[in-house]
PyMOL Python script that loads the backbone (N, CA, C, O; Angstrom):
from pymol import cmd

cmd.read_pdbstr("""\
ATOM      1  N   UNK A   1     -42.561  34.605 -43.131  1.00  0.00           N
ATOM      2  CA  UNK A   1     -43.149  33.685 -42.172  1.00  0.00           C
ATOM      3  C   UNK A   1     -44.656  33.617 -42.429  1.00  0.00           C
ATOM      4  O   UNK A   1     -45.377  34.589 -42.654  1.00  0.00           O
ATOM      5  N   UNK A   2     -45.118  32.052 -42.352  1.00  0.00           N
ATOM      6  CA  UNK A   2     -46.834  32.202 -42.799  1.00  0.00           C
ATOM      7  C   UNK A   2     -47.436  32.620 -41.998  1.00  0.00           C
ATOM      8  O   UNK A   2     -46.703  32.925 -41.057  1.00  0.00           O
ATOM      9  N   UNK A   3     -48.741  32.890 -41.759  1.00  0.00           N
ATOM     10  CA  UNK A   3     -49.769  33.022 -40.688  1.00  0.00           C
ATOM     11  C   UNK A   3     -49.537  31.389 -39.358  1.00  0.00           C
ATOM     12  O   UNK A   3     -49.518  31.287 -38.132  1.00  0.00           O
ATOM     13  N   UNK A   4     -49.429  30.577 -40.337  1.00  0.00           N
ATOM     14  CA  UNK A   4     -49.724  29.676 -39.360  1.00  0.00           C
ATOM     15  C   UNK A   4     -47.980  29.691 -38.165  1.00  0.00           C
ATOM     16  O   UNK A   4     -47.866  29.638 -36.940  1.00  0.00           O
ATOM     17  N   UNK A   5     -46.916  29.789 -39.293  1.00  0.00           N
ATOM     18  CA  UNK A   5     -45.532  29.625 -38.358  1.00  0.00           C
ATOM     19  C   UNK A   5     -45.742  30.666 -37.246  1.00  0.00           C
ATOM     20  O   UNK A   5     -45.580  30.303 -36.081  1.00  0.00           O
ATOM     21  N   UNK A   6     -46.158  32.174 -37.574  1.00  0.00           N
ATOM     22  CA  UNK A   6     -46.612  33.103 -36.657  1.00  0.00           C
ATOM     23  C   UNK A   6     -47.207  32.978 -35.442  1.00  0.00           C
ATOM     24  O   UNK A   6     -46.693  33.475 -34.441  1.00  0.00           O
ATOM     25  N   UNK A   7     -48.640  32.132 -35.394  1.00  0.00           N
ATOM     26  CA  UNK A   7     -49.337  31.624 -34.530  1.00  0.00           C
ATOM     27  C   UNK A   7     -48.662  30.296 -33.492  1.00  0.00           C
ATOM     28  O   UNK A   7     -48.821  30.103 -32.287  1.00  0.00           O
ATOM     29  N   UNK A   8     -48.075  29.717 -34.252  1.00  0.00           N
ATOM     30  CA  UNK A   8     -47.158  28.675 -33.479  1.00  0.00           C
ATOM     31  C   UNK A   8     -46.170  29.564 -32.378  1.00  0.00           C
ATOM     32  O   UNK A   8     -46.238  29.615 -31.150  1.00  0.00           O
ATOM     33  N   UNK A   9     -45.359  30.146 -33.196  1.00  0.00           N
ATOM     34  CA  UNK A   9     -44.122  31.006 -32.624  1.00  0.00           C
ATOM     35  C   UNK A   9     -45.352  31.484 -30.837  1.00  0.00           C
ATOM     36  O   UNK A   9     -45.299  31.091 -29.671  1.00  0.00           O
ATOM     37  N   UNK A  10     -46.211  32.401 -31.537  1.00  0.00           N
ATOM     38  CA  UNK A  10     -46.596  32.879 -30.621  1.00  0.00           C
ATOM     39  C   UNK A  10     -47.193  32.053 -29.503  1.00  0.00           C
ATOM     40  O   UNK A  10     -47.227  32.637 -28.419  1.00  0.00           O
ATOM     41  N   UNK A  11     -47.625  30.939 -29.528  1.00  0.00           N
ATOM     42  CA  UNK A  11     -48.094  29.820 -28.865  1.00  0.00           C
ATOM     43  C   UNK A  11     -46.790  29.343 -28.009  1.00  0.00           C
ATOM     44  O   UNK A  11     -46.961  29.021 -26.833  1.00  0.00           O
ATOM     45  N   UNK A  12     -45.498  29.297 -28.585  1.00  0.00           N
ATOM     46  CA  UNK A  12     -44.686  28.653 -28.276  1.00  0.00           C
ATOM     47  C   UNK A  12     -44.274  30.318 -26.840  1.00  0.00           C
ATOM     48  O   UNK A  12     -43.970  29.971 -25.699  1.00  0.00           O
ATOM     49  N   UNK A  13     -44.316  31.288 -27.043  1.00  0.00           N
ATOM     50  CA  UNK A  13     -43.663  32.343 -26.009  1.00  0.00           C
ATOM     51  C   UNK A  13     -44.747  32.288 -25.476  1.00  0.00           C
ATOM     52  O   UNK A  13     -44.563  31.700 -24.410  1.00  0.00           O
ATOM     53  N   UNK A  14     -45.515  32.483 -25.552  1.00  0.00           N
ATOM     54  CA  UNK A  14     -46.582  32.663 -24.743  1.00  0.00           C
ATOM     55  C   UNK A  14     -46.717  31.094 -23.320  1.00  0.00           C
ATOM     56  O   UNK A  14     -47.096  31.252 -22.160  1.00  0.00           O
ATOM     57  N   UNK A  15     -46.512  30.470 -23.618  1.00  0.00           N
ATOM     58  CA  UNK A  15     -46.222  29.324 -22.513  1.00  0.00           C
ATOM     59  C   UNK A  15     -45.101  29.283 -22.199  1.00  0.00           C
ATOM     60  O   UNK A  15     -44.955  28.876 -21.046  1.00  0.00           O
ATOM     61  N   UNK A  16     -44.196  29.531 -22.720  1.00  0.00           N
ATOM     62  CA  UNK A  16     -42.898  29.898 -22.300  1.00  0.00           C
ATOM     63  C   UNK A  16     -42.855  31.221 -21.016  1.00  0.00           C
ATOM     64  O   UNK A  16     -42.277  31.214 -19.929  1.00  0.00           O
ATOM     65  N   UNK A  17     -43.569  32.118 -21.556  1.00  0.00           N
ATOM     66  CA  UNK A  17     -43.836  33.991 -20.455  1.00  0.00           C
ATOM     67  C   UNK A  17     -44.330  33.134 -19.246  1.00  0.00           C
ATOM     68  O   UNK A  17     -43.736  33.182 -18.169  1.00  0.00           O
ATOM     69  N   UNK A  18     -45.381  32.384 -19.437  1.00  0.00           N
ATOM     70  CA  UNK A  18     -46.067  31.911 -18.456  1.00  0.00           C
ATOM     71  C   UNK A  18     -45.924  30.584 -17.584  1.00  0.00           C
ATOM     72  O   UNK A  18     -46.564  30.049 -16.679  1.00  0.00           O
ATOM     73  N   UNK A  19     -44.761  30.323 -18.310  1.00  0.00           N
ATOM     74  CA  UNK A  19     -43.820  28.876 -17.450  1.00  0.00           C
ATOM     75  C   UNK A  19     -45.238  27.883 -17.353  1.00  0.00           C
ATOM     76  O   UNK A  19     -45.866  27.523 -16.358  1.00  0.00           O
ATOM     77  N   UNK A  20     -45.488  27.569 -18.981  1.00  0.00           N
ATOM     78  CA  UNK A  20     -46.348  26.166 -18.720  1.00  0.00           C
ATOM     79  C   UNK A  20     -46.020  25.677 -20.353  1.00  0.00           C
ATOM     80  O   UNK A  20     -45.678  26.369 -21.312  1.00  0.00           O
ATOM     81  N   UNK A  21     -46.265  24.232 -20.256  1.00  0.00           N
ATOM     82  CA  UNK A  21     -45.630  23.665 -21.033  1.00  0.00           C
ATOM     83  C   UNK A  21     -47.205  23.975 -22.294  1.00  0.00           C
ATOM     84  O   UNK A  21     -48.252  24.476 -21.883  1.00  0.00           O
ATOM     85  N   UNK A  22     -46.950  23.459 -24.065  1.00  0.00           N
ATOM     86  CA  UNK A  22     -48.063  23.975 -24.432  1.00  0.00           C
ATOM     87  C   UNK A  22     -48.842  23.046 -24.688  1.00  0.00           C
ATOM     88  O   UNK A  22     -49.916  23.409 -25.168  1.00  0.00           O
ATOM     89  N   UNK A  23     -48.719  22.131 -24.565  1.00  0.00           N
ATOM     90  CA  UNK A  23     -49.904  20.713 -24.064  1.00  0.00           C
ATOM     91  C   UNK A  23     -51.225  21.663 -22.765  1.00  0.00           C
ATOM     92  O   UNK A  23     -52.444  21.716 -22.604  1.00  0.00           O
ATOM     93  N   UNK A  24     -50.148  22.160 -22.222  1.00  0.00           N
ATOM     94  CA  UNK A  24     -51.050  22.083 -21.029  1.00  0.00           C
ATOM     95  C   UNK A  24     -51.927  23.794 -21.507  1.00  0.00           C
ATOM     96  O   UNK A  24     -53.084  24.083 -21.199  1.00  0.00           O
ATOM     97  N   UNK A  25     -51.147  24.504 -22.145  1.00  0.00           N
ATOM     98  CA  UNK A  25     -51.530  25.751 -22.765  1.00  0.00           C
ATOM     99  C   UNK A  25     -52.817  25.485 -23.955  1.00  0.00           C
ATOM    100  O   UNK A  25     -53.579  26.422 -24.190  1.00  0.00           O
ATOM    101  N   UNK A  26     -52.937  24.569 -24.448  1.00  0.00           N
ATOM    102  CA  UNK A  26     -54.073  23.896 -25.198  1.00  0.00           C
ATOM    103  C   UNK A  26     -54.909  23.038 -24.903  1.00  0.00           C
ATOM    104  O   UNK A  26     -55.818  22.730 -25.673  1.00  0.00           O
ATOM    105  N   UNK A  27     -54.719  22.438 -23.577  1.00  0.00           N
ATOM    106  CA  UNK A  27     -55.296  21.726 -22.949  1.00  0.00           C
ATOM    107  C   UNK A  27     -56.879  21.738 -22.141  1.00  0.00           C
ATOM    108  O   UNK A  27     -57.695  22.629 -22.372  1.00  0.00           O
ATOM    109  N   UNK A  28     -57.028  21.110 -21.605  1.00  0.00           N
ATOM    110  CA  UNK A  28     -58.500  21.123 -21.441  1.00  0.00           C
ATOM    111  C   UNK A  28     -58.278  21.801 -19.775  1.00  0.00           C
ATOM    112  O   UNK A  28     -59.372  22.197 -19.375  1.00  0.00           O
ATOM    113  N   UNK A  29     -57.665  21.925 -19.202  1.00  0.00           N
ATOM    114  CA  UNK A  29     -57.555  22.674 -17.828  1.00  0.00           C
ATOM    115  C   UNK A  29     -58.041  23.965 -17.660  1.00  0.00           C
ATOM    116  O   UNK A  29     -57.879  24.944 -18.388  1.00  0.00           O
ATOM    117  N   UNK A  30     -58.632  23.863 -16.658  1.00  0.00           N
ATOM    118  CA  UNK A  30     -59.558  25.313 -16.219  1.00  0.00           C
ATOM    119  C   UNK A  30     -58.878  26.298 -15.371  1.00  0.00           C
ATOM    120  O   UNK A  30     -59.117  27.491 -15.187  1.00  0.00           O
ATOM    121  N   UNK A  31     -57.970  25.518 -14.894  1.00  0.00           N
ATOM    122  CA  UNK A  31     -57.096  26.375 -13.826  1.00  0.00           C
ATOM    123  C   UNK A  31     -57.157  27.753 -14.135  1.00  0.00           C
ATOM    124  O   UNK A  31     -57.425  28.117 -15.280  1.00  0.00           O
ATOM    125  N   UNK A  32     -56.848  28.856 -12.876  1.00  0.00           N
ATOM    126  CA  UNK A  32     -56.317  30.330 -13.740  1.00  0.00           C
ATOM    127  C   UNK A  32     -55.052  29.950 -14.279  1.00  0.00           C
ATOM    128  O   UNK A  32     -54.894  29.636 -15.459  1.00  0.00           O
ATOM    129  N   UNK A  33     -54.376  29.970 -13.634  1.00  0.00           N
ATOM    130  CA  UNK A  33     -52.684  29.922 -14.698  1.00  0.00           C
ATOM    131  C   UNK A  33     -52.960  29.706 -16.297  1.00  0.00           C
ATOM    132  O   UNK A  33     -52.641  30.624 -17.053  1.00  0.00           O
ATOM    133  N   UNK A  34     -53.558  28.490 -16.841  1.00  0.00           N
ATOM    134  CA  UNK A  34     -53.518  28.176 -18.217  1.00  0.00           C
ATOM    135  C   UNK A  34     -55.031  29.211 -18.635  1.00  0.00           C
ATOM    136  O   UNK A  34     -55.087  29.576 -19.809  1.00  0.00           O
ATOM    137  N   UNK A  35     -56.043  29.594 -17.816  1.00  0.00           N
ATOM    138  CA  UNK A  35     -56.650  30.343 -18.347  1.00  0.00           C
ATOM    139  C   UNK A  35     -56.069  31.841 -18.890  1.00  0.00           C
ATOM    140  O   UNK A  35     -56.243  32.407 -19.969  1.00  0.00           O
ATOM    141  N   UNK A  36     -55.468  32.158 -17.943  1.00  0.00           N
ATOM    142  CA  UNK A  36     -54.869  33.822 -18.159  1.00  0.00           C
ATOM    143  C   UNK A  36     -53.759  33.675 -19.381  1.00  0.00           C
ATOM    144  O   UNK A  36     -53.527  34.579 -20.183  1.00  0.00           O
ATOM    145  N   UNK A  37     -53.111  32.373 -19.383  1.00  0.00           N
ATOM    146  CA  UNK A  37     -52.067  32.220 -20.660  1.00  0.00           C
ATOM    147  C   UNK A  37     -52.493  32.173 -21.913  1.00  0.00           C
ATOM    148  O   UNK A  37     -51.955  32.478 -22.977  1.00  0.00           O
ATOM    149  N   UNK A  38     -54.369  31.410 -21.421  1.00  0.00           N
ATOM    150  CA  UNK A  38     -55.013  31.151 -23.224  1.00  0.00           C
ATOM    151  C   UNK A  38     -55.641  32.497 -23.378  1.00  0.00           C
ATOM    152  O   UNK A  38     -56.101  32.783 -24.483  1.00  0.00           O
ATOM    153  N   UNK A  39     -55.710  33.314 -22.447  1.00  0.00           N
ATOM    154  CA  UNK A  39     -56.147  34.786 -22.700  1.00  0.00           C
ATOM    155  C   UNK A  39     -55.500  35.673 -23.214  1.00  0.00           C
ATOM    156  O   UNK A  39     -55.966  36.402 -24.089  1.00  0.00           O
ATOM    157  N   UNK A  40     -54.165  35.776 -22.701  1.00  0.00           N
ATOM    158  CA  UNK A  40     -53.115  36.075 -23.462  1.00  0.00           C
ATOM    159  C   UNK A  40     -52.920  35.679 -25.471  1.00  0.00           C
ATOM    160  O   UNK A  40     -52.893  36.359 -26.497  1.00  0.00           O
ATOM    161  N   UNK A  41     -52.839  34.402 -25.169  1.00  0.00           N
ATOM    162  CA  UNK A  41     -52.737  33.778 -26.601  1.00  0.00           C
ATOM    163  C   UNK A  41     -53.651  34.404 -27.291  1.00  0.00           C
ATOM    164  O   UNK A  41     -53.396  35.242 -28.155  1.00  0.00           O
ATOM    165  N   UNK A  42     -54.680  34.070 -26.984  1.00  0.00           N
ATOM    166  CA  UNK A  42     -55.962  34.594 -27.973  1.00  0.00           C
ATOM    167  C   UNK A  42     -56.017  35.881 -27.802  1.00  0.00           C
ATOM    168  O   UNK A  42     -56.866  36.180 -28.642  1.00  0.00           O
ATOM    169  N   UNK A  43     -55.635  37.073 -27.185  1.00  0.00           N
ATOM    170  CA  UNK A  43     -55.119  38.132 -27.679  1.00  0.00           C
ATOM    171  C   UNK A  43     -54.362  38.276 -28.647  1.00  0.00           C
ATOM    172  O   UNK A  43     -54.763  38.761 -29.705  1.00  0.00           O
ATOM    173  N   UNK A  44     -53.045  37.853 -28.442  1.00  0.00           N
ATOM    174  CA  UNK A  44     -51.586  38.323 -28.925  1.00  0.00           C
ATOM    175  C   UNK A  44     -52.195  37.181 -30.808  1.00  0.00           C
ATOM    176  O   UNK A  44     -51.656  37.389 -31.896  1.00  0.00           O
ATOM    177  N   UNK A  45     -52.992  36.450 -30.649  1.00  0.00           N
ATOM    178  CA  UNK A  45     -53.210  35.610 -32.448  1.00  0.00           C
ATOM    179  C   UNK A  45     -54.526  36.823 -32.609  1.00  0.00           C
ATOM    180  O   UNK A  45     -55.104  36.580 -33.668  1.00  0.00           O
ATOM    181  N   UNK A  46     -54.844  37.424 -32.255  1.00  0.00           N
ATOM    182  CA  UNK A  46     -56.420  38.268 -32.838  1.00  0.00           C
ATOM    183  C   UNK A  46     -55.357  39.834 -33.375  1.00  0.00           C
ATOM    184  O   UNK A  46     -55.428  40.590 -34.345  1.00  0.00           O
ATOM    185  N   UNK A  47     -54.407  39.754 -32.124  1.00  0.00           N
ATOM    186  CA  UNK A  47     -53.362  41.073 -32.984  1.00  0.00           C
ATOM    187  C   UNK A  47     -52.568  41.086 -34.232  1.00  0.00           C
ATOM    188  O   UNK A  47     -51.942  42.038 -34.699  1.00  0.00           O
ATOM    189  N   UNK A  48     -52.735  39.396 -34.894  1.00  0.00           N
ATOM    190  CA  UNK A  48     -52.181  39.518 -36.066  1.00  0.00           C
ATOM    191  C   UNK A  48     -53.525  38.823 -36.848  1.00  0.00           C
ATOM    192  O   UNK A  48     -53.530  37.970 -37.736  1.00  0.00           O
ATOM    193  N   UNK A  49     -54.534  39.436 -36.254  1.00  0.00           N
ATOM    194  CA  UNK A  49     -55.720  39.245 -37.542  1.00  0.00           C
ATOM    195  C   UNK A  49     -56.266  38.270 -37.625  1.00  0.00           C
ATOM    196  O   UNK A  49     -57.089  38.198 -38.537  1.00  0.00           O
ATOM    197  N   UNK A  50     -56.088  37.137 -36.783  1.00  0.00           N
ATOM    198  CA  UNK A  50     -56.803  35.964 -36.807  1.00  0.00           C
ATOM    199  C   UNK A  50     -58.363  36.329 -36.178  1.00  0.00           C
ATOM    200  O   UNK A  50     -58.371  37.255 -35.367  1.00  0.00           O
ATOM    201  N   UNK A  51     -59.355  35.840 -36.408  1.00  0.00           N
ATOM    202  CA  UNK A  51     -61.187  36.020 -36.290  1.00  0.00           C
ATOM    203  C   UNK A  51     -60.928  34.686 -35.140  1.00  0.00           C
ATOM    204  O   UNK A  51     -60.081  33.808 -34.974  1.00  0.00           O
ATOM    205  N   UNK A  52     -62.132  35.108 -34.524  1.00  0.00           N
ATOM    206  CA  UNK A  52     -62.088  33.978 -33.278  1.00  0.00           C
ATOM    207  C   UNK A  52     -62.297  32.579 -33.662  1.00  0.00           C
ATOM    208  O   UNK A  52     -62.226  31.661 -32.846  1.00  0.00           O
ATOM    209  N   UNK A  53     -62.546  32.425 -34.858  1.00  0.00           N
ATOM    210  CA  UNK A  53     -62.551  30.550 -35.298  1.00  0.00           C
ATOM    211  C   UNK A  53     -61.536  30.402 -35.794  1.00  0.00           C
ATOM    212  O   UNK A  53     -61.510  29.307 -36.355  1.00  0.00           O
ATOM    213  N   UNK A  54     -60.450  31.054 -35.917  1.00  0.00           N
ATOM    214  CA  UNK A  54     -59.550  30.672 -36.311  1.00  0.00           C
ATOM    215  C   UNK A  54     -58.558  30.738 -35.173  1.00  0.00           C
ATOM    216  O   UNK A  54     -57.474  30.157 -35.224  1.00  0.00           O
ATOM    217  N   UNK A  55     -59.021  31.569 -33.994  1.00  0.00           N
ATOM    218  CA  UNK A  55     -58.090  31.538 -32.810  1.00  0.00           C
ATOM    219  C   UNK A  55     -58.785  29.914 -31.909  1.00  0.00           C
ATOM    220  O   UNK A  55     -58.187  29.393 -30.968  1.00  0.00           O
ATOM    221  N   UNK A  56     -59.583  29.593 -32.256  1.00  0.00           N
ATOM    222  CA  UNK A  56     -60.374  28.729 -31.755  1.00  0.00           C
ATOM    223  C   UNK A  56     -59.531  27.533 -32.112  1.00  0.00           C
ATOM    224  O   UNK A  56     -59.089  26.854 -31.185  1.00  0.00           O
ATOM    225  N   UNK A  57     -59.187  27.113 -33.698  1.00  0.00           N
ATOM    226  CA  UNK A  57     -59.077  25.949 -33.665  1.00  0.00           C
ATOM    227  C   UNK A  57     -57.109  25.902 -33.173  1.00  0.00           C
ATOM    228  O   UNK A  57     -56.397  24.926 -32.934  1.00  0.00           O
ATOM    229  N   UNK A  58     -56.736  27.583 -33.188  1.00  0.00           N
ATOM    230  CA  UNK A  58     -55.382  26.985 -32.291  1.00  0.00           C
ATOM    231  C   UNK A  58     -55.441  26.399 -31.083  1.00  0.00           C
ATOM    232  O   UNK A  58     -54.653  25.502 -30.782  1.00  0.00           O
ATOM    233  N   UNK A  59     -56.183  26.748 -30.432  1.00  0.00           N
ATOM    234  CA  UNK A  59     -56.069  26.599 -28.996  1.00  0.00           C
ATOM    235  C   UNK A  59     -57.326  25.701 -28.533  1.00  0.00           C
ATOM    236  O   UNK A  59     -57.750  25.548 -27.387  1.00  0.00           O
ATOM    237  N   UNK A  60     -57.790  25.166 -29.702  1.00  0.00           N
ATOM    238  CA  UNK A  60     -58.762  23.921 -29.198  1.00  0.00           C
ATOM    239  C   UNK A  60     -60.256  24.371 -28.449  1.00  0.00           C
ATOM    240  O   UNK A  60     -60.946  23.596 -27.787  1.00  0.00           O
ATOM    241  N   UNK A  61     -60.562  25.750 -28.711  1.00  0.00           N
ATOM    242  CA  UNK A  61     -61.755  26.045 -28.300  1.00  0.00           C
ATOM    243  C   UNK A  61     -62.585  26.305 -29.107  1.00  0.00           C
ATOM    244  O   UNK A  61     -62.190  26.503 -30.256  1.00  0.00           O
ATOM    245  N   UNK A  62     -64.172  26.413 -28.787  1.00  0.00           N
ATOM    246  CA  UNK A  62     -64.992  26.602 -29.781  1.00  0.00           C
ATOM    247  C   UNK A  62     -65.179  28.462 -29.871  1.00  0.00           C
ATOM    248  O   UNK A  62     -65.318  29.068 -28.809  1.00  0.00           O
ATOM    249  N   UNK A  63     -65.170  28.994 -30.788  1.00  0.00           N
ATOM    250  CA  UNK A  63     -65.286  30.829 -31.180  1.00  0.00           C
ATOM    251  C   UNK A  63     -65.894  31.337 -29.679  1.00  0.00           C
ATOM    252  O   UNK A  63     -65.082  31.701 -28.828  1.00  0.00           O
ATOM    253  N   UNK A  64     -66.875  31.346 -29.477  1.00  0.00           N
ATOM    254  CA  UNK A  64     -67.396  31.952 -28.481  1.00  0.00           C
ATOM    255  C   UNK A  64     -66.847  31.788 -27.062  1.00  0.00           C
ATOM    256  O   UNK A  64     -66.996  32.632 -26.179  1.00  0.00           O
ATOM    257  N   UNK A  65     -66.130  30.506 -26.907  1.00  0.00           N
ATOM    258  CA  UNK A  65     -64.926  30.849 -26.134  1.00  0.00           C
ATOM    259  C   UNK A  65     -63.956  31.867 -25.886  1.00  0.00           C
ATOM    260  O   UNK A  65     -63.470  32.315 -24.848  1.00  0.00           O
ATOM    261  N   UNK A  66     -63.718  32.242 -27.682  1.00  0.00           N
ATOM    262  CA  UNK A  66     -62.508  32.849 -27.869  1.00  0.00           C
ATOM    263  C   UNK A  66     -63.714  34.421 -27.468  1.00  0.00           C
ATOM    264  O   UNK A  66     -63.478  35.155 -26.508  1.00  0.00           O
ATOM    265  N   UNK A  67     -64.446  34.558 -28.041  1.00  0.00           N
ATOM    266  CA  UNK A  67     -64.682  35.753 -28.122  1.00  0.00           C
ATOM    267  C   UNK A  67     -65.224  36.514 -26.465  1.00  0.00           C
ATOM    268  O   UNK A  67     -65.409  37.696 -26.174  1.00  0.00           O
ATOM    269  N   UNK A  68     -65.363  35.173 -25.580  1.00  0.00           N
ATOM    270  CA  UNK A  68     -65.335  35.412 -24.237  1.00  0.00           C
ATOM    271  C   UNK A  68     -63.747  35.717 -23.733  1.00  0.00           C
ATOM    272  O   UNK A  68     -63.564  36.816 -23.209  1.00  0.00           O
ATOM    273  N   UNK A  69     -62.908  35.057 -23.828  1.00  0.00           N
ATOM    274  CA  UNK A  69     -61.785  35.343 -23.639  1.00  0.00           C
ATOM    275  C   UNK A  69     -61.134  36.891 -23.713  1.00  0.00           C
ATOM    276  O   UNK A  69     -60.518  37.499 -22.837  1.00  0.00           O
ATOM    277  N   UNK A  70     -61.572  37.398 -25.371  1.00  0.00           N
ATOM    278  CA  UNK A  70     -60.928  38.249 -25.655  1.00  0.00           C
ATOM    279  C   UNK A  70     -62.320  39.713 -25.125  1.00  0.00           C
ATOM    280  O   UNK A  70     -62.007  40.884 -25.344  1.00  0.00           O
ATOM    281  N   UNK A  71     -63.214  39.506 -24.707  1.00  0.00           N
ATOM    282  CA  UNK A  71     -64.362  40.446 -23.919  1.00  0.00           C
ATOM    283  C   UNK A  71     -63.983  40.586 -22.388  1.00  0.00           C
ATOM    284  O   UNK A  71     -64.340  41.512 -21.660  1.00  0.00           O
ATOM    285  N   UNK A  72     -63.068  39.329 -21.970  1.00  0.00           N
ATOM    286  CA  UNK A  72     -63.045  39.514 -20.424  1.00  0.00           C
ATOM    287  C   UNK A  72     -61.472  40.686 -20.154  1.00  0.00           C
ATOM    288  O   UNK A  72     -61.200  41.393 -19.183  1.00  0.00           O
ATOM    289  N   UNK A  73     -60.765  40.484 -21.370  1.00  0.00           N
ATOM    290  CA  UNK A  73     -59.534  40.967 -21.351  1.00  0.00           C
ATOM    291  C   UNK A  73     -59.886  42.361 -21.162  1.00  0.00           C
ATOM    292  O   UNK A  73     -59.620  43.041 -20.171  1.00  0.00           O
ATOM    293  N   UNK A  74     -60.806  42.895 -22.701  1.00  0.00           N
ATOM    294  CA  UNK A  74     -60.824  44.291 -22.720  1.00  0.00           C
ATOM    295  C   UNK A  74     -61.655  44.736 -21.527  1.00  0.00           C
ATOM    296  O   UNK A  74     -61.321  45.635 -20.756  1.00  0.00           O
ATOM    297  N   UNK A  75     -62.956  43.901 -21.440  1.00  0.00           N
ATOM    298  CA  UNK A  75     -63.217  44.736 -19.985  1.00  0.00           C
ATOM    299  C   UNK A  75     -62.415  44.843 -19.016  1.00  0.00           C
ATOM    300  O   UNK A  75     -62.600  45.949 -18.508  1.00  0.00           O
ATOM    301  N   UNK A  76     -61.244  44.016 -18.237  1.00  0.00           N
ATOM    302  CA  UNK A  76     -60.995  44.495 -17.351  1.00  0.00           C
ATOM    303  C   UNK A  76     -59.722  45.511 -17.705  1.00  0.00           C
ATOM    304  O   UNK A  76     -59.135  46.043 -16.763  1.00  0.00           O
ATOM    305  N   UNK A  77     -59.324  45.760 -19.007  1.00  0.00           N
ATOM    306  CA  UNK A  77     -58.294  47.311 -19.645  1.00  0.00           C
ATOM    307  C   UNK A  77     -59.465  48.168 -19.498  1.00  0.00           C
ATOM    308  O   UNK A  77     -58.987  49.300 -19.568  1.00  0.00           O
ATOM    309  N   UNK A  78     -60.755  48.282 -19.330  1.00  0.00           N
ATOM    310  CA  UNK A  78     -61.983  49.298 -19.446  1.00  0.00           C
ATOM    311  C   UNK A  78     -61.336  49.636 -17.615  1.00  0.00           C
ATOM    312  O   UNK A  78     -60.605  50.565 -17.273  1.00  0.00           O
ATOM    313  N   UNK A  79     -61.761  48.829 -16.967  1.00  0.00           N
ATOM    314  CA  UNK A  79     -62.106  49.053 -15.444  1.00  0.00           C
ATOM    315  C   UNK A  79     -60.701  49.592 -15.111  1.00  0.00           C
ATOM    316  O   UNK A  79     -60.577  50.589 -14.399  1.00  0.00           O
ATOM    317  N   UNK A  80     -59.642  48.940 -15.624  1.00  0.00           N
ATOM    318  CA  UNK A  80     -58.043  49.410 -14.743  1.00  0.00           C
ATOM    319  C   UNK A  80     -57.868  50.768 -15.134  1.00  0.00           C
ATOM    320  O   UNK A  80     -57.172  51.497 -14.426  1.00  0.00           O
ATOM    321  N   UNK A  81     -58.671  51.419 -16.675  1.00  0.00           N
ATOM    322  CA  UNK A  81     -58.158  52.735 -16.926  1.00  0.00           C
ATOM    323  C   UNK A  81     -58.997  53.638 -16.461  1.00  0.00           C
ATOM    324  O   UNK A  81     -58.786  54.849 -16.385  1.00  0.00           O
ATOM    325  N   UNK A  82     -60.268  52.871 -16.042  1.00  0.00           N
ATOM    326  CA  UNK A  82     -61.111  54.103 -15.256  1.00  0.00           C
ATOM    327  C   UNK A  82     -60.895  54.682 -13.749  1.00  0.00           C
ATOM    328  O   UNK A  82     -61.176  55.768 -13.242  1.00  0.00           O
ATOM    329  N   UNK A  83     -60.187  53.331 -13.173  1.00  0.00           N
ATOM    330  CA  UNK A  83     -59.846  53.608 -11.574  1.00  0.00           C
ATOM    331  C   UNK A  83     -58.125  54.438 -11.666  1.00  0.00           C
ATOM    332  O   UNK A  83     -57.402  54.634 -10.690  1.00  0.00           O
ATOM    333  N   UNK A  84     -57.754  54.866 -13.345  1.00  0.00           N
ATOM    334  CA  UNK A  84     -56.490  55.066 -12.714  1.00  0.00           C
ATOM    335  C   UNK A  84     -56.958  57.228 -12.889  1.00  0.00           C
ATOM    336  O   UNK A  84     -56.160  58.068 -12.472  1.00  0.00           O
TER     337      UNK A  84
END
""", "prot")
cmd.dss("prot")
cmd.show_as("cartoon", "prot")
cmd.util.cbc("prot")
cmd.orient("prot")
């Protein structure tokens, strides 16, 4: 399977986990729902090695998006493992 079928696949469960269609998972919506799903995404494509411009042009954002995305994730795995 290429990098790119990989990234699809994962695009495709990942709106699927999160019961939204992937128009709307790439889409320009700010909502939380499609935010926490593109947070997800751009996790689960950086775990198979994709750099944030390349998670960028899946999901239609510019890098520093992505690299906000994937900073808000780990901080709040920082905060949940310190309060446990």
């Amino acid at each position: 399977m290429t990098r790119k079928e990989q990234a699809n696949a994962i695009l495709q469960r990942i709106s699927q986990a999160h019961y939204i269609s992937l128009e709307r998972l790439l889409g320009t919506g700010r909502d939380r729902v499609s935010f926490i799903a593109r947070q997800a995404a751009a996790h689960a494509l950086a775990d198979i090695g994709l750099d944030s411009v390349q998670i960028g042009r899946y999901l239609n954002r510019h890098p520093s998006t992505v690299l906000n995305m994937l900073g808000t994730l780990a901080k709040s795995k920082q905060r949940k493992n310190q309060d446990d």
